[in-house]
C-alpha positions as CSV (number, residue, x, y, z in Angstrom):
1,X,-0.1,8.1,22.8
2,X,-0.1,5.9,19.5
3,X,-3.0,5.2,17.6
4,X,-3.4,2.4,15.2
5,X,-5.5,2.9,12.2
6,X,-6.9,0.6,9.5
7,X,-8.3,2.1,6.5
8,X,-11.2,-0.4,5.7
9,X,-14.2,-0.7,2.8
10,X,-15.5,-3.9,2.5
11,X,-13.2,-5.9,4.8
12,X,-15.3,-8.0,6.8
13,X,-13.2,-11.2,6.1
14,X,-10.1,-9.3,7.3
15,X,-11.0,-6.7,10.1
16,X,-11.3,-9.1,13.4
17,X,-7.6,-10.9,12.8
18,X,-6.2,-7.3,12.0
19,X,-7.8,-6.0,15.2
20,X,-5.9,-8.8,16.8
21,X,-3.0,-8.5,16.1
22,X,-2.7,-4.6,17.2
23,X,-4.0,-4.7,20.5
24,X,-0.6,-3.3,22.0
25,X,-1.7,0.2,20.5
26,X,-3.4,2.4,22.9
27,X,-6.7,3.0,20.6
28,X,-7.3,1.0,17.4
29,X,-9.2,3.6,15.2
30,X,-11.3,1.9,12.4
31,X,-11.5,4.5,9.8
32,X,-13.8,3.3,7.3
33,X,-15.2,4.4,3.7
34,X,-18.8,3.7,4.2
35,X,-18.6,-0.2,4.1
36,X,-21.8,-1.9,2.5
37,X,-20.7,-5.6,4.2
38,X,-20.0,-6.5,8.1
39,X,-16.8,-4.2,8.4
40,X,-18.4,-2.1,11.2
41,X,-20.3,-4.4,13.1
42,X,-17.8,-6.8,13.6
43,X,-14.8,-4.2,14.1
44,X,-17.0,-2.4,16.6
45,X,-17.2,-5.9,18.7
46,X,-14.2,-6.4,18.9
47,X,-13.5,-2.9,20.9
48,X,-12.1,-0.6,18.2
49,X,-13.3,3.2,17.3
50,X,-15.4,3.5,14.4
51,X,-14.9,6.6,12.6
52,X,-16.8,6.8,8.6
53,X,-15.6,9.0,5.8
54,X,-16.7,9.0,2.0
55,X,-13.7,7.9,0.3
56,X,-12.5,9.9,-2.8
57,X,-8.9,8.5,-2.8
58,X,-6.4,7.2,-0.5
59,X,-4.2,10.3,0.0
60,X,-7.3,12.2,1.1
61,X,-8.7,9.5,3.5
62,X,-5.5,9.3,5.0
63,X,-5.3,12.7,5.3
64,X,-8.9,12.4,7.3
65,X,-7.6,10.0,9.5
66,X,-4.8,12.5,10.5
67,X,-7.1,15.2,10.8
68,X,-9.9,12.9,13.1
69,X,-7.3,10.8,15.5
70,X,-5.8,13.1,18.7
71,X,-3.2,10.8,19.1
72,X,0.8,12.1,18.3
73,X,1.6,8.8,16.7
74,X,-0.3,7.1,14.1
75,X,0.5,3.9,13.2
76,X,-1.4,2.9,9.8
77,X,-2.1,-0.8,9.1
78,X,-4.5,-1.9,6.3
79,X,-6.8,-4.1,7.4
80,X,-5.1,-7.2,4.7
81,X,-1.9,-6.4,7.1
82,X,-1.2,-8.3,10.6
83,X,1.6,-6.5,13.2
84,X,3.8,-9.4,14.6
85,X,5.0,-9.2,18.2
86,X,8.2,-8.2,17.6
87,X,7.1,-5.7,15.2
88,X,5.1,-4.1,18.2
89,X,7.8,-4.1,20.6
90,X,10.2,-2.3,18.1
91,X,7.2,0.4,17.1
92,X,7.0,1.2,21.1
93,X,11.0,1.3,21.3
94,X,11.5,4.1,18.9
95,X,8.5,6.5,20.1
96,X,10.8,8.6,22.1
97,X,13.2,9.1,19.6
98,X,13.6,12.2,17.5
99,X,12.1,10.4,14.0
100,X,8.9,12.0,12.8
101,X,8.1,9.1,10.9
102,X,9.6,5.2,10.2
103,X,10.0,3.1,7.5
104,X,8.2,-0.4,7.6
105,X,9.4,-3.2,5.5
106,X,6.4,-5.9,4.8
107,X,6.3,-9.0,3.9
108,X,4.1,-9.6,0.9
109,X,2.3,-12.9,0.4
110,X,1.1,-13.2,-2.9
111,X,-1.1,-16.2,-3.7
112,X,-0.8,-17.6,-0.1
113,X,3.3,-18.0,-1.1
114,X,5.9,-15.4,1.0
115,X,8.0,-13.9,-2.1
116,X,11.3,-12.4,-1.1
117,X,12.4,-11.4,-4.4
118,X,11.2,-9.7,-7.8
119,X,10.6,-6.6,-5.9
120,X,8.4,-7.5,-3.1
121,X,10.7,-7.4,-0.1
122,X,11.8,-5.1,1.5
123,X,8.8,-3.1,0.3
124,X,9.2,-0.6,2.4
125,X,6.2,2.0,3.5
126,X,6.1,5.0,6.0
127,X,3.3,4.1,8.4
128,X,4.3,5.2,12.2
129,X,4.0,9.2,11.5
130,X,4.0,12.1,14.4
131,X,0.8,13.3,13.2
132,X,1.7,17.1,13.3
133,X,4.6,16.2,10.9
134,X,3.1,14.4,8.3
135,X,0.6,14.7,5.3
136,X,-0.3,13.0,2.2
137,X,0.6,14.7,-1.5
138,X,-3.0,15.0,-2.5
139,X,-1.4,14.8,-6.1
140,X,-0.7,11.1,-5.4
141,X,-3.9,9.9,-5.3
142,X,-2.7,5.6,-4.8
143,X,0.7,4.8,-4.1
144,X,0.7,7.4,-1.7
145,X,3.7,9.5,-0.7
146,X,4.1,11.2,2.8
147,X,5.1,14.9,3.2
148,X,7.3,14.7,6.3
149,X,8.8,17.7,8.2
150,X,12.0,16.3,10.0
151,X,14.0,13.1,10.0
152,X,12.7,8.9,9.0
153,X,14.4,6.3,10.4
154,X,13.7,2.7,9.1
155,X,12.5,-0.6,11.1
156,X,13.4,-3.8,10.7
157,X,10.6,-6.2,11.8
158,X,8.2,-6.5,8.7
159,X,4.5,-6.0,8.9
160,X,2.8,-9.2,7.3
161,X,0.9,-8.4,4.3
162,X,-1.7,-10.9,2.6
163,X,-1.9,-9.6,-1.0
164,X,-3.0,-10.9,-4.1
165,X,-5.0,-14.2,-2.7
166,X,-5.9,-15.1,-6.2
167,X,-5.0,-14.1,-9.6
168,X,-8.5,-12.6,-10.3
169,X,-7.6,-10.5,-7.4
170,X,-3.8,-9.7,-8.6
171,X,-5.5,-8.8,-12.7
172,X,-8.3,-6.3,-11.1
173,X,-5.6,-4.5,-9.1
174,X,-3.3,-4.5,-11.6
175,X,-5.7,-3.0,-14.2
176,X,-6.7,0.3,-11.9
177,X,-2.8,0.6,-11.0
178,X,-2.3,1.0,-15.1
179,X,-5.2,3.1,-15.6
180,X,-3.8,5.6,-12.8
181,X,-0.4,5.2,-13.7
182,X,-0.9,6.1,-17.7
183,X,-3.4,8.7,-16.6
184,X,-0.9,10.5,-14.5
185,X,1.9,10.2,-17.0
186,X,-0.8,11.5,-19.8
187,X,-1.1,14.8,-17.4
188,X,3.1,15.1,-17.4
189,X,2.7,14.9,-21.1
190,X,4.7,12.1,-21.7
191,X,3.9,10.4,-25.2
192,X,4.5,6.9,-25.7
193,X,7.3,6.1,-28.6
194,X,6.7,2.8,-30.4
195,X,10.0,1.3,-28.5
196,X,8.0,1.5,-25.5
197,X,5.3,-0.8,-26.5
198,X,8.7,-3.4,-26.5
199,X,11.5,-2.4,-24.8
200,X,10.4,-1.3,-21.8
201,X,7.9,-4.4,-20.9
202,X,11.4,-7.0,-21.2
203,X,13.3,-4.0,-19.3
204,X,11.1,-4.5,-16.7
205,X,11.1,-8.2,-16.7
206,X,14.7,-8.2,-16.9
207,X,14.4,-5.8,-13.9
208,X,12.5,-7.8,-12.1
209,X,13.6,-11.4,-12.6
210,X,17.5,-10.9,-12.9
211,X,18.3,-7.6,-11.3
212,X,15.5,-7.7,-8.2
213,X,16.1,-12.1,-8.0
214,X,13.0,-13.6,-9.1
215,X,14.3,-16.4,-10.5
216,X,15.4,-17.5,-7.4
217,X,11.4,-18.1,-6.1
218,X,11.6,-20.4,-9.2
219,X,7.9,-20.4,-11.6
220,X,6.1,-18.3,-9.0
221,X,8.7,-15.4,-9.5
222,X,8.6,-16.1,-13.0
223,X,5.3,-15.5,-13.1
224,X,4.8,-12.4,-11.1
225,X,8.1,-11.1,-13.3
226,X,5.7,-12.0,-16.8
227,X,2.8,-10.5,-15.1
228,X,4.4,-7.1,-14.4
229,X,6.3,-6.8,-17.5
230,X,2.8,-7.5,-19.3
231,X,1.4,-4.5,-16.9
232,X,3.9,-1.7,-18.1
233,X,2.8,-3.0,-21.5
234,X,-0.9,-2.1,-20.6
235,X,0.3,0.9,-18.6
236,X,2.2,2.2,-22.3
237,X,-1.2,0.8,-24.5
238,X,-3.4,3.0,-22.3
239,X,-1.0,6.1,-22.6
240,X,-1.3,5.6,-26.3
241,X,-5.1,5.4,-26.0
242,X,-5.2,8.4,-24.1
243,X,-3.1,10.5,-26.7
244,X,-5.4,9.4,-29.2
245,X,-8.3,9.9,-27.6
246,X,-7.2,13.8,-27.4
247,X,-6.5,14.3,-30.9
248,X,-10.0,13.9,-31.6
């Protein structure tokens, strides 16, 4: 049996189209944080399971949802993703096989614009898991990282993935990623050296514009290139703020 689960706070503008597009699963599982909007009601309508859990961070809801769903697949979606037709029909190919857990590529659209390049494709997450193989790293509290017993295997039909709509929506993301990221490296004990501050921001614009092609989605991957090489900059500030913070 293969369940498809959507993690969901707040997605009331999202939930019925995702719900849509996954009716091939045998049970869509709506495992949501507690929503203060329409998530529930509307997801509920449209014939999914409605299971609630306080959300502390996304390894540990995941987590949840592997502990609350019966079913030996899961198939996560989030609920800003849509599964294409031919995605489906490649998920329910492999289910026999002796994988314990795929590889899904995505394709990102960022600012209503598909982007191929700077990094964004093939962006590549494990979301069809045996559920007595897998877990989350509760140490990885975003950007989470699966704890698989056994073999992966990789897909090749991309989930479609609606991120960053606006720029607003790109900054505020972008500002908890840093936060997390500079607090995590503050706990290995890494220490920001003044070269940081410089060289690694245009490393990682180099990185992304030359060595990962974003020049080639012309002033929109320029763009995203100057926005994430201004984010490791904030990533490295923070750091520095958090050493000095501790020397008081």
């Amino acid at each position: 049996m293969l369940a498809a689960v959507i993690l969901t706070y707040n997605e009331a503008s999202n939930i019925a189209a995702c719900i849509e597009s996954l009716r091939w699963a045998d049970e869509i599982v709506v495992f949501d944080s507690l929503s203060t909007d329409e998530t529930v009601q509307i997801a509920r309508a449209a014939g999914a399971r409605i299971l609630q859990n306080p959300f502390i961070n996304y390894a540990q809801q995941r987590n949840a949802a592997l502990d609350a769903v019966a079913a030996e697949w899961i198939f996560f979606v989030d609920a800003d993703e849509r599964a294409t037709p031919e995605l489906a029909a490649e998920v329910r190919g492999v289910l026999g096989r002796e994988e314990n857990g795929w590889w899904v590529p995505r394709h990102n659209y960022i600012f209503g614009r598909l982007t191929k390049a700077a990094g964004w494709y093939p962006d590549y997450q494990m979301r069809l898991l045996r559920r007595g193989c897998a877990r989350y790293d509760p140490a990885r509290e975003v950007h989470e990282l699966v704890l698989l017993q056994g073999r992966a295997g990789w897909l090749t039909r991309p989930l479609i993935h609606y991120n960053y709509a606006t720029l607003a929506e790109f900054i505020a993301r972008q500002e908890r990623y840093t936060e997390y990221d500079a607090r995590m490296l503050y706990e290995q004990g890494v220490r920001p050296k003044p070269r940081n501050y410089v060289l690694q921001p245009l490393r990682h614009f180099f990185w992304r514009y030359v060595s990962l092609g974003g020049y080639r989605e012309g002033l929109h991957g320029l763009r995203l290139s100057l926005l994430m090489a201004y984010y490791n900059y904030a990533m490295y500030r923070r750091l520095g703020k958090l050493w000095r913070g501790s020397a008081h």
